[in-house]
N, C-alpha and C positions, 0 to 999 in steps of 0.2 A: 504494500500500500504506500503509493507516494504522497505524501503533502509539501507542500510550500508553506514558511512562517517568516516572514520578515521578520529583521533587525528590532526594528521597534516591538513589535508583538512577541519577541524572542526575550527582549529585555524586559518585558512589563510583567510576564510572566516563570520567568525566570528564578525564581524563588519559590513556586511551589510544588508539590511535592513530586507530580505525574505531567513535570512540562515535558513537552520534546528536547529542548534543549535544557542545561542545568549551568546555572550560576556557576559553574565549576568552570564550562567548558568556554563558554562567552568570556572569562578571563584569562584564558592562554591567549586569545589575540593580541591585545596589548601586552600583556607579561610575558610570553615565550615568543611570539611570531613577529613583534613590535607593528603589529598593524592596529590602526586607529579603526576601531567598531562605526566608525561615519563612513567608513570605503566599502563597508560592507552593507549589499544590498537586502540580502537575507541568505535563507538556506532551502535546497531541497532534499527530503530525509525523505526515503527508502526503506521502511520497514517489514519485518518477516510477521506473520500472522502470531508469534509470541511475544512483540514487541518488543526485539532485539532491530537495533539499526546493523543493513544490509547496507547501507554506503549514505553519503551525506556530502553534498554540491554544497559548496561556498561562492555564495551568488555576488562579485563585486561589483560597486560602480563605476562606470569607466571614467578616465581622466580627460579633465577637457583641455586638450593643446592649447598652449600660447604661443603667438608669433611676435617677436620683437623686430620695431622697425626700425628706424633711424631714432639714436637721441635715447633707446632702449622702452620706447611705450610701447605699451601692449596694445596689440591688435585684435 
């Protein structure tokens, strides 16, 4: 069974006892992986009918390029 849980609904719920994702795991990205939880768009979690996770997409935002012109302004 796949679901989709955004970043924010990931974090509001995070703390109770039967979320998907666990306050444990939302704090390796900034402590272990050094990524800012705002890059991250959400998650898509793959589960086995004993709800064990069978694999887990980390959904990020993409980066929006800057062009610098003469003088160094952004474009």
């Amino acid at each position: 069974m796949k679901q989709y849980i955004t970043t924010e609904e990931a974090i509001k719920h995070c703390d109770e006892q039967d979320t998907l994702i666990p306050s444990a795991f939302l704090s390796t990205f900034p402590n272990n992986f050094g990524i800012n939880l705002c890059a991250v768009k959400g998650f898509e979690i793959d589960m086995t009918e004993d709800n064990q996770y069978k694999s887990l997409r980390i959904d990020f935002l993409p980066v929006e390029e800057k062009t610098f012109a003469k003088d160094n302004e952004i474009c």
